[in-house]
N, C-alpha and C positions, 0 to 999 in steps of 0.2 A: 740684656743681650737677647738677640731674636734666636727663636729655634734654630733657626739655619744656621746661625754662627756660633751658636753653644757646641764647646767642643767637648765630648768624653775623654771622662777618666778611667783608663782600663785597669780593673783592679780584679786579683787572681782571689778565690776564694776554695778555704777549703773545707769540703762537708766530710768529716774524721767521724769515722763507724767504728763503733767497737765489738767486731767479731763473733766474741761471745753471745752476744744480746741484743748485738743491731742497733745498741744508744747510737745517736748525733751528739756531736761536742758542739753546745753553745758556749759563748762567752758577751762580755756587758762590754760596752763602748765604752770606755775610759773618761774619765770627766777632761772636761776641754777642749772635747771633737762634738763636732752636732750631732745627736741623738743619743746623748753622755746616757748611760744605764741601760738602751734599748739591748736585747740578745741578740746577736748575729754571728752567723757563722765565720771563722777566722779567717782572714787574712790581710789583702792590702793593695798600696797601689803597685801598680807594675813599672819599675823604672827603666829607660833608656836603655837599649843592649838589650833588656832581660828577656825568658823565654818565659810564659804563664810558670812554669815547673819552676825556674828559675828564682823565679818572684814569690812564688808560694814557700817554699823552703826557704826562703829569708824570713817573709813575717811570719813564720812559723816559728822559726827562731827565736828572731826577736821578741815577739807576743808571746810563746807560751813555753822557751826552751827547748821545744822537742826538735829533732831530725825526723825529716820524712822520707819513705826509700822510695818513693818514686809519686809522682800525679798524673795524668792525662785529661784533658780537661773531656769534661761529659755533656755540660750544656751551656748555652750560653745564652745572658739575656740583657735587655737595656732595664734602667730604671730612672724615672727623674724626679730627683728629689732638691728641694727648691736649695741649698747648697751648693748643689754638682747631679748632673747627668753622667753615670755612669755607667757602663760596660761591665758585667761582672761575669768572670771564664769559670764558674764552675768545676771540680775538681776532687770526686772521692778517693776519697784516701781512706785505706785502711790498714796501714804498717806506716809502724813510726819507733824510733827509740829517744830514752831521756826521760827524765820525770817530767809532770810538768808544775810552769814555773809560771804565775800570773805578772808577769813583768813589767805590765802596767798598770795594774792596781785593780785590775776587770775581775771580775766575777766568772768562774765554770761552774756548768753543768749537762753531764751527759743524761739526755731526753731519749723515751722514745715517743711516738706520735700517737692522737695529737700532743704537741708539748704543753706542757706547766708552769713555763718561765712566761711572762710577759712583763713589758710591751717586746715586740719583735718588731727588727726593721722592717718595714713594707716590700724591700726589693726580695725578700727570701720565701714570699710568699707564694711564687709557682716552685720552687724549688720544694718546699712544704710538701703542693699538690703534686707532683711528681713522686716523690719520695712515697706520700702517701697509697698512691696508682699502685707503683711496684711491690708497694708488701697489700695490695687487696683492702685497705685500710681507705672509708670517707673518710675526706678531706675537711679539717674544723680550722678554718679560718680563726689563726689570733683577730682579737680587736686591734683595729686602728688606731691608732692613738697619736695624735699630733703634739710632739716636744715640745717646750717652750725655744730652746734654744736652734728650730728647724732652719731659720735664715742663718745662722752661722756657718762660719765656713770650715771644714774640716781640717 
């Protein structure tokens, strides 16, 4: 498919702060989605009707248990990854209730920067540099790391 007619996939993401200490909540791709084990930040696609908010608080849900009391999305950016081209709304969150619950078999852990977890998806990688910007903190690029399963489809 040619650039021009590669359509995005708009998907709500949320970067979850913990107050206290300023971790980011990573979590692992789920085996059977392409970049199965990569860390990225949670969320998902944005379905039909939905509002970004709308759609975050679902795969919020669903993914990790928790209620979110509110998002607005804070940035937004393209990625293309040879899967899917997509669109990701950015979203800090930092209030949320529920335990949480790894409900698809993924991996947590709350980072702060630079993080410890690798491989990271590539699309969270100005999100990183930003996040990094606002607390006065260089910017330490994860490595790259190309999947095996990157032609798959999500």
């Amino acid at each position: 498919m040619s650039e021009q007619t590669r359509k995005h996939t708009e998907v709500a993401v949320g970067v979850l702060i913990r107050m206290a200490d300023g971790a980011l909540l990573l979590s692992t791709r789920p085996e059977g989605k392409a970049y199965a084990g990569f860390w990225e930040f949670p969320g998902g696609k944005i379905e039909a009707g939905e509002t970004v908010e709308q759609a975050l608080r679902r795969e919020l849900q669903e993914e990790l248990g928790i209620t979110i009391d509110g998002a607005e999305v804070w940035k937004v950016t393209e990625h293309d990854y040879p899967h899917a081209l997509v669109r990701l709304h950015w979203c800090k969150v930092t209030a949320w209730s529920g335990e949480f619950e790894m409900r698809e078999g993924q991996r947590m852990a709350w980072q702060q920067l630079p993080l410890d977890v690798a491989p990271v998806l590539p699309g969270a990688f100005p999100v990183l540099q930003w996040l990094s910007q606002e607390r006065g903190l260089p910017f330490v690029a994860p490595p790259v790391v190309a999947p095996a399963d990157a032609q798959q489809a999500s």
